[in-house]
Structure formats: structure tokens, C-alpha cells
N, C-alpha and C positions, 0 to 999 in steps of 0.2 A: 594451361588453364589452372591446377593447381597453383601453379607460384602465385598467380595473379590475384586468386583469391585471398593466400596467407599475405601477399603484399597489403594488399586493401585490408582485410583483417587488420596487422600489426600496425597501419597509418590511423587507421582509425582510430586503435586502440593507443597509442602513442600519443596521437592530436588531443582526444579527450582527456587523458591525463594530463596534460600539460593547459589546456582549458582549465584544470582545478585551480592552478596556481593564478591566471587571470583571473576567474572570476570570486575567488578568495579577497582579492585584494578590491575590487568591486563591489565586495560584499553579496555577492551573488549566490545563491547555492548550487551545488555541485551540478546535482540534476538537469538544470537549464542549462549545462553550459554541455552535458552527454547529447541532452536532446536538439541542441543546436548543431551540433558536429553532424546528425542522424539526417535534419534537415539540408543541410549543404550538400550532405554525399549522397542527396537523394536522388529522387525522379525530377525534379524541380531543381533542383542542387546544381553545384560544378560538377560532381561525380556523378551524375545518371543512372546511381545504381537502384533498381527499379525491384522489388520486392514480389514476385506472387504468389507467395505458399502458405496462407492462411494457417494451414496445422503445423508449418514451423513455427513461425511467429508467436502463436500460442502455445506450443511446447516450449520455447525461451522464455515466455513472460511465467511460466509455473514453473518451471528449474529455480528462474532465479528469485521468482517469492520465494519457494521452498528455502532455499539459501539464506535468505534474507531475512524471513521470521524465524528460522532455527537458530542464525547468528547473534540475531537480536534478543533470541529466548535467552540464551547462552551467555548472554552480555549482562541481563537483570536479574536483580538481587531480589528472593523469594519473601524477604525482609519488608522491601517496600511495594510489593505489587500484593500484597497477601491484604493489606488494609483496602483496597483499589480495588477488588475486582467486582462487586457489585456494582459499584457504580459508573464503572467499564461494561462492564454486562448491559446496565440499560442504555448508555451511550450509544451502547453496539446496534440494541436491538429496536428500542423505544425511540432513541434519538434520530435513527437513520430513517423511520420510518416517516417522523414528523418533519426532516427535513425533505424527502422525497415528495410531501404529500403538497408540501408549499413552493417546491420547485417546478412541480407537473402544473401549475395554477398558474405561473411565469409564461410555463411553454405556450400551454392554451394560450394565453393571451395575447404572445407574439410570433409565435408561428398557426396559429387556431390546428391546432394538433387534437388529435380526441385525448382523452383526459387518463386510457391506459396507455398509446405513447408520449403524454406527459410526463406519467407516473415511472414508464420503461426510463428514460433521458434520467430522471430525479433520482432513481434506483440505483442508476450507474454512478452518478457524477456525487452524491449524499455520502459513498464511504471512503473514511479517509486513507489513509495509505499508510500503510507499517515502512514501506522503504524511506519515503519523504520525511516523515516524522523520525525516525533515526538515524537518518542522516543528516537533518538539519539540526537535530539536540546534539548528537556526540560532536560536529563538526563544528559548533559555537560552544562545546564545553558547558553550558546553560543550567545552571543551578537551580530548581524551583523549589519552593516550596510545599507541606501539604500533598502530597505525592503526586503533583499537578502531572511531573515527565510517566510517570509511571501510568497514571489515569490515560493519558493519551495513548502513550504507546499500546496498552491491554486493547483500549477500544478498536485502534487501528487494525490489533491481528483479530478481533474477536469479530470487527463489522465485516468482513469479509463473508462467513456462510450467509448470513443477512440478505446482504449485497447479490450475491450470487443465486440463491433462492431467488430472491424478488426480480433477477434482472431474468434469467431462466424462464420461471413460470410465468411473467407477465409477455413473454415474444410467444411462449404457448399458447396463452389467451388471446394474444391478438390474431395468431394464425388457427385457433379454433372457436370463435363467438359462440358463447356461452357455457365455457366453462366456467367449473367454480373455482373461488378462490380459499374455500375453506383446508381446502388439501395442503396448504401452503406452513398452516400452524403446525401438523405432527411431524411434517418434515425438518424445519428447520429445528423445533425441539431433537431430532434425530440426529440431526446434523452437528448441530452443539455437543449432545452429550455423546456420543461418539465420540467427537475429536478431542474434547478432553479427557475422557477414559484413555483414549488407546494413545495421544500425549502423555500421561502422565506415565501410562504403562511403560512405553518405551523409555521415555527418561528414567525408570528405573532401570530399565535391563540393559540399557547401551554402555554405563561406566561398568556396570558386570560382565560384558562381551569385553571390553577392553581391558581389563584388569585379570579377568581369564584368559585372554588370548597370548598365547608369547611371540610375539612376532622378528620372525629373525634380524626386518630393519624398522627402526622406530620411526621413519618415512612411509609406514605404512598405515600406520594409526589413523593419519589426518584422510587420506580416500575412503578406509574404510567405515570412518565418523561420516562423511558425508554420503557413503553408501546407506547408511541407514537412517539416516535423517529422513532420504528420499524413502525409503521402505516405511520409516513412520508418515507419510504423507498418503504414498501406496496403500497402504493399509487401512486408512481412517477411511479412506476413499472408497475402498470394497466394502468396506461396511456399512457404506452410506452414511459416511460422518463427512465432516469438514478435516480435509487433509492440510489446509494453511493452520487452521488452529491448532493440530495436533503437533505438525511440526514446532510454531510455538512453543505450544506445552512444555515438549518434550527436549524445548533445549531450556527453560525456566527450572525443570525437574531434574537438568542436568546439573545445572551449576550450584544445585542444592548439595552434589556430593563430592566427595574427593575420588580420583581416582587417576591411573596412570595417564602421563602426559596433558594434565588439564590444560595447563600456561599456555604449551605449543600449538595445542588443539584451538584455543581462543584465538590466537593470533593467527593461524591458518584460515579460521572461517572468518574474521575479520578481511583478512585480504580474499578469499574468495566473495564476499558477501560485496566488495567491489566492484568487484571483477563482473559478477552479475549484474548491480547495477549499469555499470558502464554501460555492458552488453544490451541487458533490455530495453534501455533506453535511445542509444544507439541504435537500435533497431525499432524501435516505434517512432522514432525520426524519420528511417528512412521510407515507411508509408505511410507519411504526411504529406497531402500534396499542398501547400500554404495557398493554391488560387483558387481552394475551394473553399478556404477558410477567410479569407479576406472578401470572399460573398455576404458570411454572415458576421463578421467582426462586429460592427454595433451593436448587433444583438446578442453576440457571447460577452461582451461587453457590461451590458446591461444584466445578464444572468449571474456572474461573475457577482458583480455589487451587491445582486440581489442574495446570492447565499453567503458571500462572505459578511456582507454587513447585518444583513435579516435575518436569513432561515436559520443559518448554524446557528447564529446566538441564541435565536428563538428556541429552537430544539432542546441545546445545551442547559437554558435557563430552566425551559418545561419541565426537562426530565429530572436535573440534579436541585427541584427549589426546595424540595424537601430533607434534603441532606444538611448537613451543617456546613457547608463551604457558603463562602459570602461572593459577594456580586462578582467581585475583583475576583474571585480565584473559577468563577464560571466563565466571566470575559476572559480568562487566560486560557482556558479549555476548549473555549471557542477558536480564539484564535488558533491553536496547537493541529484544528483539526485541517491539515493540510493534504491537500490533491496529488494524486502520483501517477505508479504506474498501474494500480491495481482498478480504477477505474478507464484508465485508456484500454488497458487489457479487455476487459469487459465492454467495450465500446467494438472492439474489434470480434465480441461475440455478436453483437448486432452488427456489424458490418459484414459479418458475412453468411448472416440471416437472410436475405431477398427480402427485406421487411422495405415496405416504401419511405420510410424515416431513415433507413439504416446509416446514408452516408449524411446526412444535417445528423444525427445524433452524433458520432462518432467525430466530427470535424468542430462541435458546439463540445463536444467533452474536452478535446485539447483544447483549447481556448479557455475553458476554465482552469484547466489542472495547470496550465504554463500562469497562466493568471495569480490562480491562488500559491503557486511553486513560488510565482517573484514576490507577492503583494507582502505575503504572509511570512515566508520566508526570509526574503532581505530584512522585516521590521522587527521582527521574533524577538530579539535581545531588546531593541526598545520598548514595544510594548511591553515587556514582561518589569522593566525597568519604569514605565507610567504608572502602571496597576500596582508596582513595590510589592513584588510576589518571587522576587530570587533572593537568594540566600549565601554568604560571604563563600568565597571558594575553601578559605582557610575555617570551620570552625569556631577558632579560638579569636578571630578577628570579631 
């Protein structure tokens, strides 16, 4: 039984990898090609492998965030996210809220949903995704201008407590009528300033554990970096902050200093922050069943257009028309704001809620995120190239 499992393991992981190189040359992004692998070796799949353990599934999708937005912290220069994060801030918070409130008005209308499991579906499917967004920026190399990659990626790890508040407290309200919604405001204020306190905290103290520590093999740096990466997510968590942002943070606060073995450390969590994705996504594959989603295909369909071409502009335009960025650098933001795994994750909290919506939300969410993964993703370097908002690779060009 063991072997069979590392078998299946290593083909998987094997397969997917080697999907990059196909759908690179497709133009495809990586992502879709993980969660296509997931689908095949499904329940529905050639491989039948049938998925039941809800509290694994969800402990994989928060390993490899954690992973993901620590790597990604890790990766960005304090330089350019430091002009960016106001207007990341309201993205996050302002903006998710005004796309959620015009997607819940889709649902009502084509599934006649009441208008808090409209609002639940819009909560989920409204935040973007920090994995999708840097893996499709770093993976097209993608220049922009105006700190447009910077602006997205911030919002992506910042809508997250957002997201998760609203998706949280809205399945409470539908399972206890008439609660309030006022409780919602000092939490996520809690939630935010948490995870950036106890973020930045750790991003100071982690090159001080490592630069203090002498460790007999220098093989040991890179676990014990990601040992506490997870400890900064742990932690933001206990205190009732937001643990994805802090991890953020706190790898943003990392690459602010010098200290022993940085190079190796980037390039380890580089390849781990893969290896994650592979994995979660591969695994959110594998509990897709596609005959319950080709029920409602026209209609994620039509949800799909409605926020990629409507609501996110709309949000995007509302929130930043008072900033000095011009139409073209808000349509580029718009666009940027692309679906992953951070909203499937979250679908799979109402999935296994007993909510009467729980499997149409959850099978209406993949259908967008695979949607806006292809739509927005395969076009990313063109659009960016219509709106003439990238910038020469070389400087001096």
C-alpha cells in the first residue's frame, strides 16, 4: 500500500511537471495544466482516485499558501511595494467587497439564490489569488509599469483576511438568521493589523535566528526557514490576525536584510513554493467531479464574463479613480486580478459546510477560477502590450 501511494505520488508529480513544458509552449499557464493532471487522476478520471478527507485537503491548501506568500514576500523588493500598499489595501478591502456585492446580484438572478448566498458565492470567487498572480507574472517575465505587478501581487496576499472573514461570517449568518453583520468590521480590522505587526515582527527576527544560529550543515537553514515561516502564520493565527498576510509580510521584511545564506534560501523556497503549487492544485483536481459542473457550465459561463469583463473593472475603477493612475493602468489591474487556488480553497469551506448551496457554489467557483486562470492568463502579455503599460526588459533600451 505504501509503494502504491509514492507510485501514484511521484507519477503525478512527474506528469505535472512535464504538463509545464506543454502548456508553456500553448501559451497556457502552469496552473491549468496541475489542475488538469488532478482531474484525470480523479474520481471521474483514468485514475479513480477518489479524495474524502476534507481536513487534509484543507491543511494542503494552507501549507502551500503559507509557502507561496512567504516565497512571494521573499521575492519583492520593499522598494517597489512600499509606493503600492494603500492602494493594495483598498483593492483588498474596498474592492473585494464592491465586486462580491455585484456578483451576489448575477447569482440571485440566475440561480434566484437569497442575496446572503449570493453574497457567500461573490465573497469566495471576488479574491484574487497570490499563487496565480505570481506565477503567471514571474513565469512571462512581464515588465509593468507604475508598480501595476507590485499593486496586484500586495492585493492578492492582502484580500485574503477579507475573503475569509466575509466567506466565514456570511455561512454563520445563513446558519443563524439574524445575526449581525456589524461584528464583521472590528474583526477584520484585527485581522489586518495583526498579521502585519506579527509579519513584520518575524521578518525581523528570522535573519537574526539564522545569522545566530551555527548550524553544523548549511542543509539545514532552508527547513529551518520554512519551519518558521509556518510559525509566523501559527502565530498571526493565535492572535487572531491573518496568518497568509503575515507570512507575506514577513518574507517582504525578509529580503529587506542581508543575512546568512539569502541566495540559497530564495532559491529553495522558489522550488518549494512549486512544489506546493503543484501539490494543491493537483489535489483540488482530484475533488472535482466535471458531471456536476457541466450541469451548470452556461451559467458559470456567463458569471465568468460577468466578473471578468464588469464587476472587477468596475470595483477596480471605483476604488482607484481617485488615485493618479489613468484608465489604462486600472484596466491593467483589473485584468491582473486573476482566480486561483485561494478561492477554490475557500469553496471547499462551504463545501463542507451542509449549507443547501454548498456543492453549486463550490463547482460555480471552479468554473470561474479555470476560466479566469485561461482567459486572463494566456492574454496577460497581450493585454498589457494594447493598454502600452510594460516597460523595455533592458532599461537602457
Amino acid at each position: 500500500m505504501p509503494e502504491q501511494i509514492l507510485l501514484i505520488g511521484a507519477g503525478l508529480l512527474f506528469v505535472s511537471i512535464l504538463f509545464t513544458k506543454i502548456s508553456a509552449k500553448l501559451g497556457v499557464p502552469a496552473l491549468v495544466a496541475f489542475l488538469i493532471v488532478g482531474i484525470f487522476a480523479g474520481p471521474e478520471g483514468i485514475g479513480h482516485i477518489t479524495v474524502h478527507n476534507p481536513d487534509a485537503i484543507q491543511l494542503v491548501g494552507i501549507f502551500a499558501l503559507i509557502t507561496i506568500l512567504f516565497s512571494g514576500g521573499f521575492e519583492t523588493e520593499w522598494a517597489d511595494l512600499r509606493p503600492v500598499i494603500g492602494r493594495g489595501l483598498l483593492l483588498a478591502t474596498i474592492g473585494l467587497c464592491i465586486t462580491a456585492g455585484l456578483v451576489a446580484a448575477i447569482m440571485h438572478v440566475l440561480f434566484a439564490t437569497t442575496w446572503l448566498e449570493g453574497l457567500l458565492f461573490g465573497s469566495i470567487i471576488s479574491c484574487t489569488d497570490v499563487a496565480a498572480v505570481f506565477s503567471v507574472l514571474r513565469s512571462r517575465s512581464l515588465l509593468l509599469r507604475a508598480g501595476l505587478g507590485p499593486i496586484a501581487e500586495f492585493e492578492s496576499a492582502a484580500n485574503d483576511p477579507t475573503a475569509v472573514i466575509l466567506t466565514l461570517a456570511i455561512i454563520q449568518l445563513i446558519r443563524t438568521p439574524g445575526s449581525s453583520v456589524l461584528g464583521l468590521v472590528p474583526e477584520f480590522f484585527l485581522q489586518m493589523i495583526v498579521g502585519i505587526v506579527c509579519g513584520a515582527a518575524m521578518g525581523f527576527v528570522i535573519p537574526k535566528i539564522i545569522n545566530w544560529l551555527d548550524l553544523e550543515h548549511d542543509g539545514l537553514y532552508s527547513p529551518l526557514t520554512l519551519a518558521l515561516a509556518i510559525l509566523t502564520y501559527s502565530l498571526a493565527s493565535a492572535l487572531h490576525g491573518s496568518g497568509y498576510l503575515a507570512a507575506y509580510v514577513a518574507g517582504v521584511m525578509m529580503n529587506r536584510q542581508g543575512f546568512y545564506q539569502k541566495k540559497s534560501l530564495k532559491r529553495f523556497l522558489v522550488g518549494v513554493s512549486w512544489l506546493a503549487q503543484i501539490v494543491m492544485f493537483v489535489t483540488l483536481g482530484l475533488i472535482l467531479r466535471p458531471s456536476h459542473v457541466a450541469d451548470i457550465l452556461r451559467q458559470g459561463l456567463l458569471i465568468s464574463a460577468f466578473l471578468i469583463f464588469f464587476a472587477r473593472p468596475v470595483s477596480v475603477i471605483a476604488t482607484l479613480f481617485l488615485t493618479k493612475m489613468t484608465m489604462r493602468e486600472m484596466l491593467m489591474v483589473s485584468w491582473l486580478g486573476l482566480r486561483g487556488a485561494v478561492p477554490i480553497i475557500l469553496g471547499t469551506f462551504t463545501l463542507y459546510s451542509g449549507l443547501a448551496v454548498s456543492q453549486l457554489i463550490f463547482d460555480l467557483v471552479f468554473v470561474v477560477v479555470l476560466l479566469s486562470v485561461l482567459i486572463q492568463g494566456t492574454t496577460l502579455v497581450r493585454v498589457a502590450k494594447l493598454l502600452r503599460v510594460t516597460i523595455p526588459a533592458d532599461p537602457t533600451v
